[in-house]
RODOVEX-478828 format. One record per residue (C-alpha): residue in one letter; x, y, z. Coordinates in steps of 0.1 Angstrom, whole numbers, padded with zeros to 4 digits, always signed. Example, Ala and Ser with C-alpha at 12.3 -4.5 7.8 and 13.67 -1.06 7.14 Angstrom:
2
A+0123-0045+0078
S+0137-0011+0071
This chain:
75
X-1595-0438-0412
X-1589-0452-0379
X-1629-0449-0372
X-1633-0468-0408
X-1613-0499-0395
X-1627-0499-0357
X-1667-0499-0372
X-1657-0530-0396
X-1635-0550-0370
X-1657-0546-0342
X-1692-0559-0365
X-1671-0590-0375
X-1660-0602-0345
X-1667-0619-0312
X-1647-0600-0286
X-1650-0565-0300
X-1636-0551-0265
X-1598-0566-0277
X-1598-0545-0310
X-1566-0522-0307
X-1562-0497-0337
X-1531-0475-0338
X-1518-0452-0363
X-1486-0442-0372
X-1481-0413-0399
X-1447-0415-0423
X-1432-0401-0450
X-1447-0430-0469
X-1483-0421-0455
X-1505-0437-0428
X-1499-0470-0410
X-1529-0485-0392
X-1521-0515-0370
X-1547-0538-0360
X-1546-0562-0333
X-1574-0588-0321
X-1584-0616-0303
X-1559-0645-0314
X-1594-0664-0320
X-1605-0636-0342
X-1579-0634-0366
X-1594-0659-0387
X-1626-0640-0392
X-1603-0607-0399
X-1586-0622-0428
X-1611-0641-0440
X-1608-0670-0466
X-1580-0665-0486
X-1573-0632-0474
X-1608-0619-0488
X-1619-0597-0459
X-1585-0580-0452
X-1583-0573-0485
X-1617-0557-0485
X-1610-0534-0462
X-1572-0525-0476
X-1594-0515-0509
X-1617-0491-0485
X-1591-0475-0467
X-1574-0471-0504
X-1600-0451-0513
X-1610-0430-0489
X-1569-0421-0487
X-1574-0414-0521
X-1600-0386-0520
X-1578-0374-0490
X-1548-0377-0513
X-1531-0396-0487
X-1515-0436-0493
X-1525-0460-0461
X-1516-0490-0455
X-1533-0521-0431
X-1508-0545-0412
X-1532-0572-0390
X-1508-0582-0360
């Protein structure tokens, strides 16, 4: 999943080397943390939230033919 998120972020934005991905596994499933370039956030969400979202519905599926729940927090 982690591989997922990196290939995305790092294709959208300008200063691909600052793209930190960590995961943390729970009892409520996966937790990927995603930090950028404070100038990149912007493109990471995306209007209205419309690229984060994108990518929260990706990871949602692939968890689901893993039968796994993940979730995306954008620091």
């Amino acid at each position: 999943m982690k591989d997922l998120v990196e290939y995305i972020v790092k294709a959208i934005v300008a200063e691909p080397d600052q793209v930190k991905i960590t995961e943390e596994d729970s009892d409520d499933g996966l937790l990927i943390k995603l930090e950028v370039a404070p100038d990149d956030k912007g493109r990471v969400i995306g209007r209205q939230g419309r690229v984060a979202q994108a990518m929260r519905t990706l990871l949602r599926v692939k968890a689901a033919r893993e039968e796994k729940r993940v979730r995306l927090e954008i620091l």
